[in-house]
N, C-alpha and C positions, 0 to 999 in steps of 0.2 A: 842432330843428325837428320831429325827429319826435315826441318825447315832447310838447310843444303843441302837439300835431295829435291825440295820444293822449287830450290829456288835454281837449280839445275838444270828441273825440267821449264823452268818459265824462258828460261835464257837461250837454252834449245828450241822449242816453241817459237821466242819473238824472233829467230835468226831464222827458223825456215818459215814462216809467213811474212821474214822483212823482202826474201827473195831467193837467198842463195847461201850456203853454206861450203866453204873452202874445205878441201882436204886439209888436213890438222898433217902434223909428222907420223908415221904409222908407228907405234909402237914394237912394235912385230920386227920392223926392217924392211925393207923393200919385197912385196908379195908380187904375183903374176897379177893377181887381179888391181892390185894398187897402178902398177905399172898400164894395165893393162885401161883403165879408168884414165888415167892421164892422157895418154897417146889417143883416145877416143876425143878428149876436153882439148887436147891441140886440131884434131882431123876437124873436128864441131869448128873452133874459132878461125881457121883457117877458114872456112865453107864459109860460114856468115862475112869474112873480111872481103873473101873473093865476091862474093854476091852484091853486099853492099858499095864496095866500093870498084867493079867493073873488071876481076882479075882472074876472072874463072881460066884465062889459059896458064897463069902461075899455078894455079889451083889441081887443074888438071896434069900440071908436069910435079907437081909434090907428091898426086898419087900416083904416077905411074912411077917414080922414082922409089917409093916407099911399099909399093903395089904386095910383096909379099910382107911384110913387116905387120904392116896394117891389117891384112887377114889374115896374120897371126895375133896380132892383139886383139880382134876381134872374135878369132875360135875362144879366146882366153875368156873374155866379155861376156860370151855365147854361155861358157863354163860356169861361171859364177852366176849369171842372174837363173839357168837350170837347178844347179845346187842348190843357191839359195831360195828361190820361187816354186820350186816345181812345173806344176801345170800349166801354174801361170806368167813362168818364164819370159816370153814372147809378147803379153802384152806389157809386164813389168820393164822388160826390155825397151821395147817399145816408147812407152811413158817417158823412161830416163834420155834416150835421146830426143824426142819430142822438148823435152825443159830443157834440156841442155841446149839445145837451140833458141828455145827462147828467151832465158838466160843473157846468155851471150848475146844475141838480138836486142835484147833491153837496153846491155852495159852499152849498146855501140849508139844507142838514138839517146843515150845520157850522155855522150860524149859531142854528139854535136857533130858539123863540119871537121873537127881534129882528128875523127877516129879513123879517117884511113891514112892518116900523116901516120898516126900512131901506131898504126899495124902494119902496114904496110913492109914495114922493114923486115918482119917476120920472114915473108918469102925467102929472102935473102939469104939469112939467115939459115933458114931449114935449106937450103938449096946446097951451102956449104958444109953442112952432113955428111959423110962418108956414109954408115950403116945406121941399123937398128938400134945399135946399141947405144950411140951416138942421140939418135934420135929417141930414145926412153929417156937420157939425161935431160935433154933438151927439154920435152917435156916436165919431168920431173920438176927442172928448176924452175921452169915459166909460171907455174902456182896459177895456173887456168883455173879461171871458174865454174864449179859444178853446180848444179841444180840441189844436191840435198852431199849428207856424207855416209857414205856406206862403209863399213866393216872389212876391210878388204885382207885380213891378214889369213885368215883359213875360212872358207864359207862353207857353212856347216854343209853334213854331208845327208840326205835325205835316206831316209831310212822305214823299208814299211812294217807299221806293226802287224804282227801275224794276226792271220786271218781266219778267224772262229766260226765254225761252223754248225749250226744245230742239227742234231741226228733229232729225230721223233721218233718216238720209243713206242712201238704199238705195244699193246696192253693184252697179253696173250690169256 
């Protein structure tokens, strides 16, 4: 038991120092914030495809197209790294798309000259979308690559311990 627990943590370990770590299938089923992690991992590879390969006006008609959708998977986003981080929510936040840009900036100068042949079609794609819901599928299937893997099925809820107070007791 113990060495597959050793050797669980090793393989965990060499997969987030190899670069990147893939959402797994959630256990749980489909969560807000699982959901919510995807459609961020599309908005990210979109951004880096348009940057890299000269398509910022595609880019810029995907969000205006998606404009509400997206800040609502983002309040979601917002929800989760609060609940989970607390205080430090915002620079947690922060971090996670920070790597997830660069992430996806890595996979795309691994691919050479091919990666805007290869992406490129994406636009397309998303453009043929109807709604939201549409576009969380889409996400969903495209298995975008994320920076680490998070927990997404209930993020625990923060909770403060009560707070003790010393009386001094004068000595009558």
């Amino acid at each position: 038991m113990f060495l597959s627990r050793l050797f669980a943590a090793g393989v965990l370990a060499a997969g987030v120092l190899h670069g990147s770590v893939t959402f797994a299938a959630s256990p749980c089923g489909h969560s807000p914030a699982h959901e919510a992690f995807n459609v961020q991992g599309l908005k990210s590879e979109l951004m880096v495809t348009a940057l890299s390969c000269s398509a910022q006006d595609r880019y810029n008609a995907f969000v205006a197209k998606f404009r509400t959708v997206l800040l609502n998977e983002e309040d979601k986003l917002n929800g989760y790294f609060r609940s989970t981080f607390g205080r430090s929510a915002q620079r947690e936040h922060d971090d996670y798309i920070t790597q997830l840009a660069n992430v996806q900036s890595e996979q795309g100068l691994q691919s050479g000259t091919i990666f805007c042949q290869q992406r490129m079609a994406m636009f397309d794609e998303v453009n043929a979308l109807d709604n939201g819901e549409d576009l969380s599928n889409y996400s969903d299937a495209k298995d975008v690559t994320q920076p680490a893997s998070f927990e997404t099925c209930a993020a625990p809820t923060t909770t403060r311990a009560p707070v003790r107070r010393r009386t001094t007791h004068k000595a009558a």
